[in-house]
MIMIKOL-495099 format. One record per residue (C-alpha): residue in one letter; x, y, z. Coordinates in pm, 1 decimal, m for minus. Layout:
BEGIN
<site r="a" x="X" y="Y" z="Z"/>
...
END
This chain:
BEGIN
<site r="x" x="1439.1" y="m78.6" z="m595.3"/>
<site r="x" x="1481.5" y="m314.9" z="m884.9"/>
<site r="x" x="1224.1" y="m647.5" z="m956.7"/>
<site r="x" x="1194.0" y="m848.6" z="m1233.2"/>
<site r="x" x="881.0" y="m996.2" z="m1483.2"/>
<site r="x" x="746.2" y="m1124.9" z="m1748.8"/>
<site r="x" x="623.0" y="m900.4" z="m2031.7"/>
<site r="x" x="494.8" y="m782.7" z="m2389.7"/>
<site r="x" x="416.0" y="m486.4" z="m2543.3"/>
<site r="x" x="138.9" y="m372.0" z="m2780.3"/>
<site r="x" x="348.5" y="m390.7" z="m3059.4"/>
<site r="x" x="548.1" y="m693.9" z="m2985.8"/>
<site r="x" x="380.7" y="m984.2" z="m2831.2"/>
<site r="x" x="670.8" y="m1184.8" z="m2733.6"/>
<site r="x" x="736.1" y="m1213.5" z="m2370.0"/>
<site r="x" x="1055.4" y="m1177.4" z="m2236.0"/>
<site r="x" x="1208.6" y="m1060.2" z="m1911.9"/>
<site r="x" x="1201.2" y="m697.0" z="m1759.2"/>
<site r="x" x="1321.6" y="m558.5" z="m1485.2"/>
<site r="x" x="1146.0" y="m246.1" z="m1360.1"/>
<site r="x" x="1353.9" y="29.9" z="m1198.8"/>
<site r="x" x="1102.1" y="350.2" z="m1126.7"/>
<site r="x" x="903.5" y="424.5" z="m1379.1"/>
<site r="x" x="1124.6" y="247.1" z="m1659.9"/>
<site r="x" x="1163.1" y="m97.6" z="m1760.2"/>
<site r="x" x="1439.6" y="m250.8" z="m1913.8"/>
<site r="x" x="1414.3" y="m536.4" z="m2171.7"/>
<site r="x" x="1668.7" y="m761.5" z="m2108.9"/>
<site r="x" x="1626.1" y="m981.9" z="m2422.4"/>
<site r="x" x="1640.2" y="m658.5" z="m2625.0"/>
<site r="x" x="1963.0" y="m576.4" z="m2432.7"/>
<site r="x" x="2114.7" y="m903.9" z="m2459.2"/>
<site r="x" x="2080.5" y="m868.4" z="m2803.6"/>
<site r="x" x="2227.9" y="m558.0" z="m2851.1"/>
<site r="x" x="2509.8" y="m698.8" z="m2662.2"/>
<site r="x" x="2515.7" y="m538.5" z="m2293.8"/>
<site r="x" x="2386.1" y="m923.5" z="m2169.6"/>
<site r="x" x="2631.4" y="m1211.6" z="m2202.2"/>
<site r="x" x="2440.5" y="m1362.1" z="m2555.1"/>
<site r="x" x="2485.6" y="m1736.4" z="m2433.5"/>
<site r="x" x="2213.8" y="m1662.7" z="m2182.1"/>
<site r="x" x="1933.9" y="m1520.7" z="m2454.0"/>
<site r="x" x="1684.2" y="m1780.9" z="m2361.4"/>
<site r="x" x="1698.5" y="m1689.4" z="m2020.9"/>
<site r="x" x="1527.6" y="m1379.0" z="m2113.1"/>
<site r="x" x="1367.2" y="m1480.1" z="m2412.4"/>
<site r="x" x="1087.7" y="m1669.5" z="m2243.2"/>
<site r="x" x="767.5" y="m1658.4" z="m2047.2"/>
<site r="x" x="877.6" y="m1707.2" z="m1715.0"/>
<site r="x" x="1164.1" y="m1613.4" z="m1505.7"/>
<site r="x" x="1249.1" y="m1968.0" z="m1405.1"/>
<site r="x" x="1556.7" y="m1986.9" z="m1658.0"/>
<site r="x" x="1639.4" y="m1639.7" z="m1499.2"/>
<site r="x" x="1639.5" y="m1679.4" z="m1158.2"/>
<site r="x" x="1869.7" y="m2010.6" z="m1195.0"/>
<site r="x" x="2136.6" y="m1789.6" z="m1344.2"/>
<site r="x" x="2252.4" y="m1653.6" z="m988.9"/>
<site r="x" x="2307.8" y="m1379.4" z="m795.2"/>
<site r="x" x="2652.3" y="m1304.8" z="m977.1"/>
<site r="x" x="2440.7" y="m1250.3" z="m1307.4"/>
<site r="x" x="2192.2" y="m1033.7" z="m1198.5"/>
<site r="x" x="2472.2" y="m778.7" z="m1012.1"/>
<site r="x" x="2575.6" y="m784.0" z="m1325.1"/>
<site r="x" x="2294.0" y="m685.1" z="m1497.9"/>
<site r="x" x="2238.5" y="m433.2" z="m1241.5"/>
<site r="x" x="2510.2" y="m252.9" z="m1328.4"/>
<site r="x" x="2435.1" y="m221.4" z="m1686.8"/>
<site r="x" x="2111.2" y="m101.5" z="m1642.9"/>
<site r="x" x="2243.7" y="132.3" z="m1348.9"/>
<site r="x" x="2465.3" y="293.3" z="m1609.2"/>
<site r="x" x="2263.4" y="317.8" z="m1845.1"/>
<site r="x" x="1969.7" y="471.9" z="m1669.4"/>
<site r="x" x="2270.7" y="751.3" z="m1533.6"/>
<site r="x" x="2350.5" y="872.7" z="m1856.0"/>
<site r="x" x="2157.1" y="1035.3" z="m2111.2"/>
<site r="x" x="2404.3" y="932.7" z="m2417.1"/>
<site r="x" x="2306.4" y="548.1" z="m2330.1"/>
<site r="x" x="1943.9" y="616.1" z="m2243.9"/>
<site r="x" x="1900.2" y="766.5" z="m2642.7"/>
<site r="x" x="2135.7" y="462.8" z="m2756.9"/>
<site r="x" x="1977.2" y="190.7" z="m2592.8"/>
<site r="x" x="1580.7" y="340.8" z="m2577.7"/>
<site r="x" x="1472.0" y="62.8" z="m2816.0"/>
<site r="x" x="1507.9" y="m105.9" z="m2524.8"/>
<site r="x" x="1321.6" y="90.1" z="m2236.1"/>
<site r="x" x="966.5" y="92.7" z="m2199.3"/>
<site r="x" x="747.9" y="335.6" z="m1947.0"/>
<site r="x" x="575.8" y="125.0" z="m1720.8"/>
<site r="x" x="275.3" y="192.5" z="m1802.6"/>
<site r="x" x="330.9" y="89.1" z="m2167.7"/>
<site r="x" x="369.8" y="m271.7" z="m2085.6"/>
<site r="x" x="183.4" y="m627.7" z="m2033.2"/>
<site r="x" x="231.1" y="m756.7" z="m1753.9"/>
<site r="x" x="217.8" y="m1126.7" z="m1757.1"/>
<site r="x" x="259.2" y="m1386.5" z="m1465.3"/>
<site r="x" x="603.5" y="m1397.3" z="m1398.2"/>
<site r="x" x="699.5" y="m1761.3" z="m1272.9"/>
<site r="x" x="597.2" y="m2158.3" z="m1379.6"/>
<site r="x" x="492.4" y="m2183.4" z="m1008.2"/>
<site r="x" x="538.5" y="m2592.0" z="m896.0"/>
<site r="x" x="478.2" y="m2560.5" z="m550.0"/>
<site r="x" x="339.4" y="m2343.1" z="m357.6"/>
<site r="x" x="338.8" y="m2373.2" z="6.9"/>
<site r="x" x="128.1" y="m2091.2" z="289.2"/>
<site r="x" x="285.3" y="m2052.9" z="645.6"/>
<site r="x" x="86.0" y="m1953.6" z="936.4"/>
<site r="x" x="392.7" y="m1750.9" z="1098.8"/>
<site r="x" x="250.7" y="m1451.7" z="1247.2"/>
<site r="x" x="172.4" y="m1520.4" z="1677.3"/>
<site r="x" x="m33.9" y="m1212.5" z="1692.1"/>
<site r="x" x="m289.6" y="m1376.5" z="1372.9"/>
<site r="x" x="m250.6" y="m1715.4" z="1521.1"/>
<site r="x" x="m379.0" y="m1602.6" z="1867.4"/>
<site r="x" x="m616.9" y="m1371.1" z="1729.7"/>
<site r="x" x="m818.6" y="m1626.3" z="1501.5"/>
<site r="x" x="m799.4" y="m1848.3" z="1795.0"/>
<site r="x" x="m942.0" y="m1638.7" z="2048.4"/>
<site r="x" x="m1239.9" y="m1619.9" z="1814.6"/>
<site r="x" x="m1312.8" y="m2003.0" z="1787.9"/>
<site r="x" x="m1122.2" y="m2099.4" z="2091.6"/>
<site r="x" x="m1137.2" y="m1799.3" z="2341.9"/>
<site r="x" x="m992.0" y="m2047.9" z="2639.3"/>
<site r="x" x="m740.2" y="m2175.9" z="2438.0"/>
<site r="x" x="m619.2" y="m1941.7" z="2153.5"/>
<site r="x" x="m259.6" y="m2082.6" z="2070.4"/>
<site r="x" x="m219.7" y="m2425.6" z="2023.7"/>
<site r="x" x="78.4" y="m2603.8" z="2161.7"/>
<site r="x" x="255.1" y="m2690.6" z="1885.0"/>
<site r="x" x="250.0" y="m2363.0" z="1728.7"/>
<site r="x" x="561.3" y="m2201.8" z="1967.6"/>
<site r="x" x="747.2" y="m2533.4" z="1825.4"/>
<site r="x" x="748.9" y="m2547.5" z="1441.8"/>
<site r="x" x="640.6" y="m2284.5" z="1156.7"/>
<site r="x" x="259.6" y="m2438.0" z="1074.1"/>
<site r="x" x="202.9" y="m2452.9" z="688.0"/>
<site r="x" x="m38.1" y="m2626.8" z="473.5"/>
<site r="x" x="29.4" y="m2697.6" z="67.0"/>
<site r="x" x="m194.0" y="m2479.2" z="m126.2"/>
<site r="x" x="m337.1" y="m2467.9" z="m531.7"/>
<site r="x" x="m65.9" y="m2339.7" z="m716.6"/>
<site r="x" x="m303.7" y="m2350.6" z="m1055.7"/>
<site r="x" x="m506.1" y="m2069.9" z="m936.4"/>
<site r="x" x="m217.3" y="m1816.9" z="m852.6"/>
<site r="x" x="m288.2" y="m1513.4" z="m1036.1"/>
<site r="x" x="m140.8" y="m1157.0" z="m1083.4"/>
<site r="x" x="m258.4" y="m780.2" z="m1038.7"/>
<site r="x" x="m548.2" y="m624.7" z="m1166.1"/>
<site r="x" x="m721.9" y="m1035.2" z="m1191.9"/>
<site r="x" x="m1068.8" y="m1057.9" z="m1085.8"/>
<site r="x" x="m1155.6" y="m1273.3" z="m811.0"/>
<site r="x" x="m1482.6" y="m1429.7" z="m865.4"/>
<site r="x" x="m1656.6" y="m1521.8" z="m544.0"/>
<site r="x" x="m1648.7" y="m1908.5" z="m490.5"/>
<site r="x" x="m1969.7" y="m2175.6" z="m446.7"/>
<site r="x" x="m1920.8" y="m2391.0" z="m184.2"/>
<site r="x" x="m2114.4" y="m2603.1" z="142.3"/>
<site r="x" x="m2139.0" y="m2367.8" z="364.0"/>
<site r="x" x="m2351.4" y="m2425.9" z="762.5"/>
<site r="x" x="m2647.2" y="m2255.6" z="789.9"/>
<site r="x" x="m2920.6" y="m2305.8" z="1116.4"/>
<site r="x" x="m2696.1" y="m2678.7" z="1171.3"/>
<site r="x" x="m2711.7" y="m2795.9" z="819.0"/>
<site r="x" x="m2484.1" y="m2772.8" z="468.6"/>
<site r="x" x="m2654.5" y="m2607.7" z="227.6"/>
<site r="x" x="m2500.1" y="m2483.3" z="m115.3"/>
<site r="x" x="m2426.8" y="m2157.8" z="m150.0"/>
<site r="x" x="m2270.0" y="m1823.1" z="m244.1"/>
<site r="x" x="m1945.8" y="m1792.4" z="18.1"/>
<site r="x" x="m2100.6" y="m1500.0" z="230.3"/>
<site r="x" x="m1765.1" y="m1462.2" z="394.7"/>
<site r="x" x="m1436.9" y="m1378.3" z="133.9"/>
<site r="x" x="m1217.2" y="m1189.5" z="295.5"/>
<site r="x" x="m828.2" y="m1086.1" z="185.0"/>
<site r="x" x="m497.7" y="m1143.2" z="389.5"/>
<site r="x" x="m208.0" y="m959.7" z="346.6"/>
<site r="x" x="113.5" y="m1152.0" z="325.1"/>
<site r="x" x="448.9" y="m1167.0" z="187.1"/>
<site r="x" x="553.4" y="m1398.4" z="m44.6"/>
<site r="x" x="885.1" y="m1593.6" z="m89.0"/>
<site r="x" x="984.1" y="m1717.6" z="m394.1"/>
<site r="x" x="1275.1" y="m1992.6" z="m415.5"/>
<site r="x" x="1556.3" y="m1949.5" z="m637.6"/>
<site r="x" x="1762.3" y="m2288.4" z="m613.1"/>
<site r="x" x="1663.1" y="m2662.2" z="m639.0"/>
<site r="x" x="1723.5" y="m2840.1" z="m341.8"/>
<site r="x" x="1768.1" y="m3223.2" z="m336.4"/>
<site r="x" x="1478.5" y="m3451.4" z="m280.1"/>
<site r="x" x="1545.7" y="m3655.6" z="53.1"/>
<site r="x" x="1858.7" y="m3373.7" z="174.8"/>
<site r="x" x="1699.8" y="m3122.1" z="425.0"/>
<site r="x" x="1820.1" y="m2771.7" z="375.5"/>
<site r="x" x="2044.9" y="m2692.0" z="685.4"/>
<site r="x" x="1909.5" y="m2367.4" z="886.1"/>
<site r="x" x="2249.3" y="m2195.3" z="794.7"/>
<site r="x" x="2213.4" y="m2234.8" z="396.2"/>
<site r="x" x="1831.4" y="m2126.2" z="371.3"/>
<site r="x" x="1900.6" y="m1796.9" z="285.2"/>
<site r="x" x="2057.8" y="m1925.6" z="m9.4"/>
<site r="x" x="1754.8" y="m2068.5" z="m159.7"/>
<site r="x" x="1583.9" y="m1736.4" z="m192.8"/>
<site r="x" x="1564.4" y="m1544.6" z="m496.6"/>
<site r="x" x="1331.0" y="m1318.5" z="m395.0"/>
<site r="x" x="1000.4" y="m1128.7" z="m247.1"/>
<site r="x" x="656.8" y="m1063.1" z="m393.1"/>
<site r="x" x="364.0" y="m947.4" z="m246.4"/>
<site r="x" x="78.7" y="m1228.1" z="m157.9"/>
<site r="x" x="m239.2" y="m1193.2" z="m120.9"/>
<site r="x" x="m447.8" y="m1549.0" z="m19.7"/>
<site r="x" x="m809.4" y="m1513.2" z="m70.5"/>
<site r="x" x="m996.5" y="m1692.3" z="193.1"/>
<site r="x" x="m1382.5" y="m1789.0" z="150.0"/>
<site r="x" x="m1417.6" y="m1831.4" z="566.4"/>
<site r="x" x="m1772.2" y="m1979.0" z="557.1"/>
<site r="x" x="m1687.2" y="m2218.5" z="328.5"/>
<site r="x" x="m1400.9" y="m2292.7" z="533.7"/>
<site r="x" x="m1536.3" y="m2315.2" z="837.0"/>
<site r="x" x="m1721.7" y="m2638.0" z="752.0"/>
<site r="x" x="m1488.1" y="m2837.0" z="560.3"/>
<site r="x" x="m1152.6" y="m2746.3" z="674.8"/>
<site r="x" x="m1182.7" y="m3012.5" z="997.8"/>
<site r="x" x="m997.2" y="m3274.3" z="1017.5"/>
<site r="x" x="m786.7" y="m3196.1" z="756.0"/>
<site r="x" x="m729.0" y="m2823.1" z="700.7"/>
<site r="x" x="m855.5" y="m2571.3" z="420.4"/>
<site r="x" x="m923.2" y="m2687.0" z="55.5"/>
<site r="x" x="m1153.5" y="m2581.2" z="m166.0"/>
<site r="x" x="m1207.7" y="m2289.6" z="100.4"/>
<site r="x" x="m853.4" y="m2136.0" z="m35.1"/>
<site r="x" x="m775.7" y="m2324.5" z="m350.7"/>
<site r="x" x="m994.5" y="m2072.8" z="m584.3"/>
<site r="x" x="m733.1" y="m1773.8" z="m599.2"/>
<site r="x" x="m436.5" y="m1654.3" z="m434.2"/>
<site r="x" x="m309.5" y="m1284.7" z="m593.7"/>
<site r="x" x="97.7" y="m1182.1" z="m620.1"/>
<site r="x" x="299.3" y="m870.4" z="m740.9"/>
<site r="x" x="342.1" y="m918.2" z="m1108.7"/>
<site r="x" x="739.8" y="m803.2" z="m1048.2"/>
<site r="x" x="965.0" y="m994.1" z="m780.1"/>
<site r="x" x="1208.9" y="m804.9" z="m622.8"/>
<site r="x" x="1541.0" y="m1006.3" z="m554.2"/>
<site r="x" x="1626.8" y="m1037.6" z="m186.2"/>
<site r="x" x="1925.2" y="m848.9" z="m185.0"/>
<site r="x" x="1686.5" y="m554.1" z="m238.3"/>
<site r="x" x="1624.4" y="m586.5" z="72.2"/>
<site r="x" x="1952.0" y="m609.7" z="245.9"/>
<site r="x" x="1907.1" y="m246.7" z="395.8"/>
<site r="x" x="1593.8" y="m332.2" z="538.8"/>
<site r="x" x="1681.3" y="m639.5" z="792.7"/>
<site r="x" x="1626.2" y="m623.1" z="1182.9"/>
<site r="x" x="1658.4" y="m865.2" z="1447.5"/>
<site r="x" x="1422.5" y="m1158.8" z="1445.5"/>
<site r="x" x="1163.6" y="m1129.2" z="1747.0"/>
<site r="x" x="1267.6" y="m1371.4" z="2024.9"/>
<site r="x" x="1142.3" y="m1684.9" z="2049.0"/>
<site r="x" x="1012.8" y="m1851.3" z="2381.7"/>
<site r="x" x="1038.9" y="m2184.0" z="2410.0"/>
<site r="x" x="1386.2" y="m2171.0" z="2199.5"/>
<site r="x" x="1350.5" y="m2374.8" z="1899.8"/>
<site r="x" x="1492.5" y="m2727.8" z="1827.0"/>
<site r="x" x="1841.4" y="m2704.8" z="1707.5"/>
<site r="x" x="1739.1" y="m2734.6" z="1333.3"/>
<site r="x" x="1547.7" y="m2469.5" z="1394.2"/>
<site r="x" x="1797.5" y="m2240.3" z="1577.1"/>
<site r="x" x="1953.8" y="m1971.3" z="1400.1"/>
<site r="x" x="2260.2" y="m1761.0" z="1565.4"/>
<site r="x" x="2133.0" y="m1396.8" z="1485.7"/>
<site r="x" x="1800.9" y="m1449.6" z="1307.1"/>
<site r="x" x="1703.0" y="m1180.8" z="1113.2"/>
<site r="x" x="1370.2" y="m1068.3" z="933.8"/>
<site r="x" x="1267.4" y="m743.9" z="738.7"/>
<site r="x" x="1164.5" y="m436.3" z="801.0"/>
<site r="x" x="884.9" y="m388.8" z="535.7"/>
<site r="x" x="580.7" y="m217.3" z="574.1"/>
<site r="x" x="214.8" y="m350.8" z="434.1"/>
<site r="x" x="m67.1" y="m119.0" z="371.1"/>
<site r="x" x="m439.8" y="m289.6" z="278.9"/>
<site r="x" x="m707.0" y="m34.2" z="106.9"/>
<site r="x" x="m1034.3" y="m107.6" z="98.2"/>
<site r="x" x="m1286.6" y="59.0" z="m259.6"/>
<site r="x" x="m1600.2" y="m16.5" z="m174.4"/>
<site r="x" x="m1833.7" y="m70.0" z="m442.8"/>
<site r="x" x="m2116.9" y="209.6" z="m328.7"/>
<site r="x" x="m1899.9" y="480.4" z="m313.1"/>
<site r="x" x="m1534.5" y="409.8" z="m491.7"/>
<site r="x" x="m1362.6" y="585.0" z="m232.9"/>
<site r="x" x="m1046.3" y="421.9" z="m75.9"/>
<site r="x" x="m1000.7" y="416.3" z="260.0"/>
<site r="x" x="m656.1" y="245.7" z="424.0"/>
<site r="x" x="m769.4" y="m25.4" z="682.5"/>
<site r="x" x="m477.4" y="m186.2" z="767.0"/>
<site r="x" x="m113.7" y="m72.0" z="845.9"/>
<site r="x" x="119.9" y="m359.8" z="948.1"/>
<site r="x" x="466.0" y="m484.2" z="901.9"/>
<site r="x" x="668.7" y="m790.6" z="846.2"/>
<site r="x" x="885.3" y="m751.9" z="1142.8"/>
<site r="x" x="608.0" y="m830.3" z="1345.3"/>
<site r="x" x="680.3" y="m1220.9" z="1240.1"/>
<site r="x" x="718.6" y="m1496.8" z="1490.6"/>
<site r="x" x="876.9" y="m1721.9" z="1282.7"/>
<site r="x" x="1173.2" y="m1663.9" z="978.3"/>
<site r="x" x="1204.0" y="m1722.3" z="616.7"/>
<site r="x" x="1493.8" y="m1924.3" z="669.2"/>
<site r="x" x="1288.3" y="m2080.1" z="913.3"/>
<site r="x" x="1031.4" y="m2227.5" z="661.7"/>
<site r="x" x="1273.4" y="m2330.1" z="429.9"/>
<site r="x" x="1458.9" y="m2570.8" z="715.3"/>
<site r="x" x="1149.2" y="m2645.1" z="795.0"/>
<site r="x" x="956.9" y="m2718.6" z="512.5"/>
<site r="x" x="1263.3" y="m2948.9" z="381.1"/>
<site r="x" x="1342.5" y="m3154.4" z="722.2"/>
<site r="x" x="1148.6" y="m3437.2" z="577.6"/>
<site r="x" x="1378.0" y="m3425.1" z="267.7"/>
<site r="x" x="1104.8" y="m3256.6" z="76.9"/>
<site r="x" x="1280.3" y="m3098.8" z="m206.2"/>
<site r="x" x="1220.1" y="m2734.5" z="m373.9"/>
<site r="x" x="1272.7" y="m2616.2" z="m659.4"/>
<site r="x" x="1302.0" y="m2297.1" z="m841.5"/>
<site r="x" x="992.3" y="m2079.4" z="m859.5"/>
<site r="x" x="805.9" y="m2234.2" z="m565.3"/>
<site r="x" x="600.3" y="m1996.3" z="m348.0"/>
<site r="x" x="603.7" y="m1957.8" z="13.4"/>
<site r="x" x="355.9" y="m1745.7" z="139.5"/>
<site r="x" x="410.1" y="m1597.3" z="525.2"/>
<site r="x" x="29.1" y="m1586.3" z="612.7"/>
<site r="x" x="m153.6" y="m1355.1" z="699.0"/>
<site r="x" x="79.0" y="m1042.6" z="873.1"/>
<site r="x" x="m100.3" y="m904.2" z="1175.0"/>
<site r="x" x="58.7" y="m676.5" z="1443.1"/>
<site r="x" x="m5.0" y="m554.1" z="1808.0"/>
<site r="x" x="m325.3" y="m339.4" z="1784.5"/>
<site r="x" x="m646.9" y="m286.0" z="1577.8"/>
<site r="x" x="m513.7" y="m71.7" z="1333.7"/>
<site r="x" x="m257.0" y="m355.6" z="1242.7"/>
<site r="x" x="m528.6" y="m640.2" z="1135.0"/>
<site r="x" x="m394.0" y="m838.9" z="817.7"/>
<site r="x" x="m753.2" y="m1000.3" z="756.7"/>
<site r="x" x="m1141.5" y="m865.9" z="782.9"/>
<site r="x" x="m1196.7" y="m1224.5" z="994.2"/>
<site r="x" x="m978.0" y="m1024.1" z="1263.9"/>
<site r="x" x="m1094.6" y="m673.0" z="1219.4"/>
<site r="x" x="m1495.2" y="m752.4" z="1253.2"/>
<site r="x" x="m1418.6" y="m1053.2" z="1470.9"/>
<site r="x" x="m1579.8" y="m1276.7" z="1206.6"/>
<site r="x" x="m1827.4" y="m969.4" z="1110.1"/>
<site r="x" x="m1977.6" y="m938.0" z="1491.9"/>
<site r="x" x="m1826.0" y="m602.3" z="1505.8"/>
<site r="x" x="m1863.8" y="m445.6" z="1097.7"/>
<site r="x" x="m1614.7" y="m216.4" z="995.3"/>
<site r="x" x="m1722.3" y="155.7" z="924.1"/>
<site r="x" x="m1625.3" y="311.3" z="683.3"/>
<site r="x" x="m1708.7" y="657.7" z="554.9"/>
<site r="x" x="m2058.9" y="784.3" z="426.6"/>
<site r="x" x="m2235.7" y="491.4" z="645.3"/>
<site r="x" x="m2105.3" y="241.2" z="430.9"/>
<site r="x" x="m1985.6" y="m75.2" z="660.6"/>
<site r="x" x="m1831.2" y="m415.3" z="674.7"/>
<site r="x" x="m1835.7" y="m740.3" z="763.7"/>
<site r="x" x="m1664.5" y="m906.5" z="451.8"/>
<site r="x" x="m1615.1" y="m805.6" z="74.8"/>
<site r="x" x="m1902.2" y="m719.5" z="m149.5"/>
<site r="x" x="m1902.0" y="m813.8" z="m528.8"/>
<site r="x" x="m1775.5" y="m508.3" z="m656.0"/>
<site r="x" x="m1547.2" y="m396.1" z="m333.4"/>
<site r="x" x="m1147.0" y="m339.1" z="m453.0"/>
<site r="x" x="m868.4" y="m465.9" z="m229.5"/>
<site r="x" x="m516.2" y="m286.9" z="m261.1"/>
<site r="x" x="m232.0" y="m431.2" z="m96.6"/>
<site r="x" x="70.0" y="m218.8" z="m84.5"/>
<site r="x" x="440.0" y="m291.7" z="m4.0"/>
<site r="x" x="649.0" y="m35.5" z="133.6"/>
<site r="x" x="987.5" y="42.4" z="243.0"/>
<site r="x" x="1114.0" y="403.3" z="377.5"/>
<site r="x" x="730.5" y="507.2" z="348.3"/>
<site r="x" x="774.9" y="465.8" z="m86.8"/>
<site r="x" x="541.5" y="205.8" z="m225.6"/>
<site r="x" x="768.1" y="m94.9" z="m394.0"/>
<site r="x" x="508.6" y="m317.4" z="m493.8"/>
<site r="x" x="48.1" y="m348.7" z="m521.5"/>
<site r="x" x="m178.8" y="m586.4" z="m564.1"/>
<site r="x" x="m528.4" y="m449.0" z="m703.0"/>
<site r="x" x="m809.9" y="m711.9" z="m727.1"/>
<site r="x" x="m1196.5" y="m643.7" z="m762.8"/>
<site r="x" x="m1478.2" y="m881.0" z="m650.6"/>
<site r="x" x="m1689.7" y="m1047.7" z="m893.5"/>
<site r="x" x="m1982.1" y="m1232.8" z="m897.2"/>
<site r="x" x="m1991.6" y="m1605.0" z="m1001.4"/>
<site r="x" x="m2251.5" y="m1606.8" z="m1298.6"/>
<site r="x" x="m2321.6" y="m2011.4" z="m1317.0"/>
<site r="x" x="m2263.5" y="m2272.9" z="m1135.3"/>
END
């Protein structure tokens, strides 16, 4: 599976534009100038994000697929062109978009229902959540890649009826895909249901850090804030959608049936599987706590784009949509710790006595994307304490 970034290498600190294929990866400025790449386009791969990349189409990168297809089958061009071919673990990796906007969905049923029946056991699913994909707009200045250290926010948190300032006591991970856009729409022109899909470039792996306590008391009446705005991780390489084309299933059904701007003919959504490992910091041992899939969505990707426009908000290349957090059917299938201890009443155990409720400074989350059981894409972040505040 091929995906693209942003990179340097300890002997060149330039960044440029890879794309990672296995174990190798392929710079495309260095190829471009040795004239496999169509020259005009150098500064589309002679930069520091893949914004000027992604707005060269689908037709370019085929092409470029090809060339580095060939190349990688035959051992005449892999000695001619290994000035430009790097091991992957001989690389920088480096942020890989100018993120404007960056927008998190709430489209999984089973997470909806299941944070509900925590705060609202009666009433789990609100009505309006069968109607329209739920989203809020999120900090896209805090977006950061693998391997970054998430420091553990301040914040007002409730304790015995009354704010008090504090350590969040409650960070917790969610597992999610992401969606990054790959055409700018047109501010005030919604983006018809039927042309959504081609607004995606392509699919990255999300992870939005949530400090619950925090959120808990500030998030009414008008949503999350500082509660979510002090990280959110992503895959470092995005893999272009058609990737992915071997991968899509039928949509699950929907019941009510949407509004017609919301109807698609034969919705379809991907079968890609998530994995969530959990390092604590006592022992360093990794145990998988989470197996779940995004097939399990309620709602679609083109679904958030029609959506997310049919106010004739505009988007533009390189804005993020995050799915939310991806829960399935049963226990084992928990996208978030605020599920899995049922907001720490029932502690996770873990090996060697070691249990929890939500991360410890120190603890290592690993999200992993996979497709045919072979690991595409991670996220690796460890805890941190705040020093000062």
């Amino acid at each position: 599976m091929l995906a693209y970034g942003i990179f340097n290498t300890k002997n060149d600190t330039s960044l440029r534009v890879g794309l990672k294929k296995g174990k190798f990866v392929f710079d495309l400025k260095a190829l471009c100038e040795l004239g496999q790449l169509d020259k005009n386009s150098l500064d589309c791969y002679a930069t520091h994000s893949l914004n000027k990349f992604i707005a060269l189409g689908k037709k370019i990168r085929a092409q470029i697929k090809e060339v580095v297809m060939n190349i990688e089958a035959n051992e005449t061009l892999l000695q001619q062109f290994k000035a430009a071919i790097y091991l992957e673990q001989d690389i920088i990796e480096h942020m890989p978009l100018t993120i404007g906007g960056y927008t998190d969905f709430y489209a999984s049923k089973q997470h909806a229902t299941n944070i509900g029946s925590i705060f609202r056991p009666d009433n789990p699913l609100l009505p309006n959540w069968v109607h329209l994909p739920i989203a809020y707009n999120g900090r896209a200045s805090s977006i950061v890649i693998d391997k970054h250290n998430i420091i553990r926010p301040h914040g007002q948190i409730l304790q015995d009826g009354k704010p008090i300032f504090a350590s969040c006591r409650k960070l917790d991970f969610e597992v999610e895909l992401g969606v990054i856009i790959g055409r700018d729409s047109t501010l005030g022109t919604p983006i018809k249901i039927e042309d959504a899909a081609d607004y995606i470039f392509g699919i990255c792996l999300v992870n939005d850090w949530s400090a619950r306590d925090i959120q808990a008391w500030e998030y009414q009446p008008l949503g999350p804030f500082t509660s979510k705005s002090f990280a959110t991780s992503i895959s470092s390489f995005i893999i272009p959608i058609e990737e992915f084309d071997a991968y899509k299933v039928n949509a699950n059904m929907q019941n009510p049936p949407p509004l017609p701007y919301l109807h698609e003919t034969n919705p379809i959504t991907y079968d890609i599987q998530l994995e969530v490992e959990l390092t604590p910091h006592e022992t360093q041992i990794a145990h998988t706590i989470t197996r779940t899939n995004f097939k399990y969505m309620y709602w679609t990707i083109n679904q958030w784009i029609a959506q997310h426009t049919v106010t004739g908000c505009n988007l533009k290349i390189g804005d993020l949509l995050a799915s939310g957090t991806i829960s399935g059917n049963n226990s084992s299938s928990l996208g978030s710790l605020m599920e899995i201890t049922r907001n720490g009443q029932q502690p996770l155990e873990l090996q060697q006595g070691v249990k929890r409720s939500f991360l410890e400074n120190g603890d290592k989350i690993r999200i992993k994307g996979l497709v045919d059981n072979t690991v595409f894409a991670s996220i690796e972040s460890t805890v941190k304490e705040m020093k000062e505040c």
